[in-house]
N, C-alpha and C positions, 0 to 999 in steps of 0.2 A: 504494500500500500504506500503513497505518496504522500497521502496525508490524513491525519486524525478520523476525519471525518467520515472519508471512504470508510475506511477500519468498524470505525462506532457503525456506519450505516449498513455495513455486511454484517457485522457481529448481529444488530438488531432481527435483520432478517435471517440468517441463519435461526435465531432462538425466537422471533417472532411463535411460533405452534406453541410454545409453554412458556412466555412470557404473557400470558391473559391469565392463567392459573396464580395463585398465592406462590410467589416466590421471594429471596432476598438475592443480593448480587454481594459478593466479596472480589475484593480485587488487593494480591499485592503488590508494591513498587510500580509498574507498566501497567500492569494490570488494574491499579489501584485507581490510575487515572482512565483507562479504556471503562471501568466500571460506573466510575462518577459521571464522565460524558453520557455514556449509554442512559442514566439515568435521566440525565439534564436533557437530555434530548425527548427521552422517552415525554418527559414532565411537559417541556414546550408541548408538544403534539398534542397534549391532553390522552396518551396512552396508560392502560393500566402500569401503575408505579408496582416496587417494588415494596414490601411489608419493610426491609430493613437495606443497608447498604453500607456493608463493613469493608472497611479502606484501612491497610497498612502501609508503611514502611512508603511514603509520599508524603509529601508535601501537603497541607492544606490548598485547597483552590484561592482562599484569599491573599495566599502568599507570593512572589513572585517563585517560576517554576526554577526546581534547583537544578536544570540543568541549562547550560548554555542553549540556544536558541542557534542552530549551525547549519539550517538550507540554505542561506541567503549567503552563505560565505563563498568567497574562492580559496582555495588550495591555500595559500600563502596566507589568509585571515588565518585560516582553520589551526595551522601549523603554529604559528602563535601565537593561539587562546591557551592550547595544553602545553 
């Protein structure tokens, strides 16, 4: 995937059939945030929500993300952020 979105909008539909059922979403680290979007997305849509939504080892959403931000770079940025 290229970007976040795509990822959340396939995850969705892959689990679309048993996300109308009672469920929760746990996400760690990558997953932590693929799980938060899926929700926030789900929530905009007015989709059935999840009962619960356990996130580890991430970042809060109100925080700035802990990790650099590196598609927009060329080679020689990249090389001198790390």
């Amino acid at each position: 995937f290229t970007t976040m979105r795509g990822l959340v909008d396939e995850v969705n539909e892959q689990l679309r059939p048993f996300l109308d059922e009672p469920h929760m979403l746990f996400g760690h680290s990558f997953g932590a945030l693929l799980a938060y979007r899926l929700a926030s997305m789900r929530a905009a849509a007015g989709a059935t929500l999840p009962r619960a939504v356990f996130l580890s080892a991430y970042a809060p959403p109100h925080l700035p993300p802990p990790l650099h931000l590196v598609d927009g770079l060329d080679d020689e940025q990249l090389v001198t952020l790390f």
